[in-house]
N, C-alpha and C positions, 0 to 999 in steps of 0.2 A: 479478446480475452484468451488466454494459455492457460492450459488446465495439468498439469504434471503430477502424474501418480507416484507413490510415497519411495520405490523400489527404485527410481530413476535418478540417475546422478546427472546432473546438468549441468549444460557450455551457454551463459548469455552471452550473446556476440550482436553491439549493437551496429546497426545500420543507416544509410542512408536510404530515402528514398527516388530514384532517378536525379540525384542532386536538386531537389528540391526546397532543403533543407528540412523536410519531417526526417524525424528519426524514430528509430522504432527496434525490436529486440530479436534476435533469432536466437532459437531455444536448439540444443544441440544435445542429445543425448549421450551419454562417454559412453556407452556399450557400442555405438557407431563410430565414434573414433576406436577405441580398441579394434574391433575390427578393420577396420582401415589400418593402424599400426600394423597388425596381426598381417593380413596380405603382404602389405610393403615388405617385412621382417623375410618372411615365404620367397619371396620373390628373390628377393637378396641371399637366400641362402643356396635358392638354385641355381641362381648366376655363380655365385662364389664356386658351388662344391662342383660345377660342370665346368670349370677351367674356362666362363666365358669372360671372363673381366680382362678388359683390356684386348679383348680381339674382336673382329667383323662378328656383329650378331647377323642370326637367318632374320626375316620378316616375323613371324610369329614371336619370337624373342625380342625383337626391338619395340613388337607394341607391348608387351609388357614393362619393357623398361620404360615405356612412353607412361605407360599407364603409373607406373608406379613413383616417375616424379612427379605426375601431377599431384598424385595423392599426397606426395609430400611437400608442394607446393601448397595445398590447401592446407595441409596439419600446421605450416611454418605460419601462415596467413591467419590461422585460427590465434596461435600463440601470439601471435604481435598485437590484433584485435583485443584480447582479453587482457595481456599487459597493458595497451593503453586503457582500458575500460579500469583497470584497477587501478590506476590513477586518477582515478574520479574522484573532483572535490567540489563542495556545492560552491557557490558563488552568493547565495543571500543565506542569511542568516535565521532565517525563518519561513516558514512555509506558512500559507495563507491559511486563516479562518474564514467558516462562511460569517457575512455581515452581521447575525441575527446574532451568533457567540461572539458580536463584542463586547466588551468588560469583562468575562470569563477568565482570561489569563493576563497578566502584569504584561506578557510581550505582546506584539501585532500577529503572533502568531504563535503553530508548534515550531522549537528551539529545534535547529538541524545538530544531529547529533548526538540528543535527549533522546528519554524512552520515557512512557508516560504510561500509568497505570490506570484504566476506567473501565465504568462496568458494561459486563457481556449485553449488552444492549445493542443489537443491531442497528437499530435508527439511531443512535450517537455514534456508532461504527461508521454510518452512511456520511452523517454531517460531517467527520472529520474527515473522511476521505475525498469526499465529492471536490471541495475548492482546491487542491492542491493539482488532483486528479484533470479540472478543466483548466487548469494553468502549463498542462504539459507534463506534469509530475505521472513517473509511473509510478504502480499502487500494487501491494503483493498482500492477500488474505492469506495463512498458513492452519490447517490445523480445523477450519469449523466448515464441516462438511453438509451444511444444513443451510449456509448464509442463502438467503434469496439474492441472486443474479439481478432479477425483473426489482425488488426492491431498491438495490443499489444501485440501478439505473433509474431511477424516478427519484432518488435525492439528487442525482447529479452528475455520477461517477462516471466515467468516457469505460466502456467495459472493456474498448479495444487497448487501452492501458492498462490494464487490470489481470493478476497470474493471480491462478488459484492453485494452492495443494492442500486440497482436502483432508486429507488422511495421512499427514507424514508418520504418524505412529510416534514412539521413541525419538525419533532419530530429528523432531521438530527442531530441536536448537541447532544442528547443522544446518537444516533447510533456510532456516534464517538469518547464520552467521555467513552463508554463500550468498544467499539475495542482498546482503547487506551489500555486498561488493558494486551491485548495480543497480538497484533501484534504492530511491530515496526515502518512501514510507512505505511500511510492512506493519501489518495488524498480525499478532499468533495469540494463541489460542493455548495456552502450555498442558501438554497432557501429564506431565512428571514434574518432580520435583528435580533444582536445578541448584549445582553446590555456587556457593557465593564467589568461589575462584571462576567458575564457567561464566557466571553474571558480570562477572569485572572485567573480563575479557572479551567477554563480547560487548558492554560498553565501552570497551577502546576500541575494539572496531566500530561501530558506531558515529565514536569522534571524529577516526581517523578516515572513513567513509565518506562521511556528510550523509548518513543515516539515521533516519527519529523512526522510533520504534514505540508501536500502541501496541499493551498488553492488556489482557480483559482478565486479569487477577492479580492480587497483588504482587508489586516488581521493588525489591530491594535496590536503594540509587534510583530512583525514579525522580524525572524532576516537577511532575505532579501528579496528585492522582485526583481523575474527573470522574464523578459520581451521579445517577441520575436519582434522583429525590422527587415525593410529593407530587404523585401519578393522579393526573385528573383526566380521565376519559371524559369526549363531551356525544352526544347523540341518540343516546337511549331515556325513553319515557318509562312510566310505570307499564312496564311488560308492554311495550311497544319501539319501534324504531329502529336506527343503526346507527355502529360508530362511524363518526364521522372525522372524529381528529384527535386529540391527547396534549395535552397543555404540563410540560415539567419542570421544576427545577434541578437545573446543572448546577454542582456546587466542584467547583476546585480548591486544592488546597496543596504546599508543598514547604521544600526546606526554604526554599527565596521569600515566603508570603507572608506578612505579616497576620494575614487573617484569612479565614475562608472566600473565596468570593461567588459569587449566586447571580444566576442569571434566570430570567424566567422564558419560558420558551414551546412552540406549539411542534411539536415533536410527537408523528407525521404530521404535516398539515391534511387536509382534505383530498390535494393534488400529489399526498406522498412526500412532500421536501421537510425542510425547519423552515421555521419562519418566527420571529420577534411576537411575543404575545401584543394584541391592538391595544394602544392606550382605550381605557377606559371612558365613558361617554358620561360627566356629569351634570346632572338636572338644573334646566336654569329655570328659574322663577320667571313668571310668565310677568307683561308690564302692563299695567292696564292704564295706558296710558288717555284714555276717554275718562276714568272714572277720576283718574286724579287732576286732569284740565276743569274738568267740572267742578271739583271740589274747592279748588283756587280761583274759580271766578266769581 
């Protein structure tokens, strides 16, 4: 899990691991490249205005020139990394639901690319993140500085794929038209109101990504909006007990749907996840089958 506070302008630069083929994200602050700029620049102006350019450096002066292509060796290395990261395009067309939300949406999944409008409901925040989240999918919450960690690790969610920015303040819709670039699902949080041109462009980047974006209020261009309905807590007696689980209806709805559609669903379970509400157990008539032999002989 990466936790990025609101002031920080960020480099994701993905990686390998030992050539294993995990890959995974390094977070790069730009106040550390500036400074790395800022040195190099320094460096090059003392070379320049001491007339050493183009003649024998002493030792002390060569390891700075040493020093300072490396540093420009790793800025040229950063820049190619994130050029190719920003031709990032997904290769399926949709991102997994957990099993329990099937029927919920006309696709097999969330539409890559889409942004989807549902309510600030943590535990449906959990459910949508969790399957994409254990398929490899990384997962960026923007904005709710309250989510439970330990919650979203108990629907699912690999936390070690998981950025959090708490508190981007204002400046949220930058925070998530830059992650757009590199991660595939991003849940925010909108603290402001957001004019319809900044919406439309950031749904092209979106498209142009392979980025589906969950918003927890309502989202202008949204290709649906998931709604949790008809809250049944189960576990409490008359002034006795505890909760023990929460049984809901999810209803979606959108401009492709001809109708609402509704799922029923146990939202947390016992153990924290979702789970398919259990078919129903009905009463069978008992067979008395002694009384009826008798009665036919």
């Amino acid at each position: 899990m990466v936790a990025c506070t609101a002031g920080d302008e960020i480099i994701l630069e993905e990686y390998e691991n030992g050539g294993s083929g995990d890959f995974g994200l390094w977070i790069t602050r730009m106040s550390d490249v500036r400074i790395t700029l800022r040195v190099s620049l320094d460096l090059f102006v003392i070379i320049f205005e001491d007339g050493l350019m183009g003649t024998a450096l002493s030792a002390p002066t060569a390891l700075l020139r040493e020093s300072s292509a490396s540093r420009a060796q790793d800025l040229h290395r950063l820049r190619s990394e994130i050029s190719r990261m920003q031709r990032r395009r997904s290769d399926v067309p949709f991102l997994p639901l957990d099993p329990a939300l099937k029927g919920l949406l006309p696709d097999e999944g969330l539409r890559v690319g889409s942004s989807y409008s549902i309510s600030p409901s943590p535990s449906l925040l959990g459910a949508l993140l969790a399957a994409p989240s254990q398929k490899g999918s990384w997962c960026a919450v923007i904005g709710m500085p309250t989510i439970g960690v330990e919650a979203m690790a108990g629907f699912g969610v690999e936390l070690e794929r998981l950025v959090l920015v708490p508190d981007p303040g204002s400046r949220w819709l930058t925070v998530a038209t830059a992650l757009s670039e590199v991660i595939p699902l991003i849940a925010v949080h909108p603290r402001s109101r957001v004019a319809d041109a900044d919406i439309s462009r950031l749904n092209a980047r979106l498209r142009d990504r392979g980025c589906t974006l969950l918003v927890t209020a309502p989202w202008p261009q949204s290709e649906a909006s998931i709604r949790v309905e008809d809250t049944e807590w189960h576990g409490l007696g008359s002034g006795w007990g505890l909760l023990a689980d929460r049984t809901v209806t999810l209803r979606a709805s959108g401009r492709r749907y001809e109708s609402s559609r509704r799922v029923r669903v146990q939202m947390p379970t016992s153990l924290g996840r979702v789970d398919a509400v259990p078919t129903p157990l009905h009463a069978v008539t008992p067979l008395h089958a002694a009384a009826d032999w008798a009665a036919t002989a």
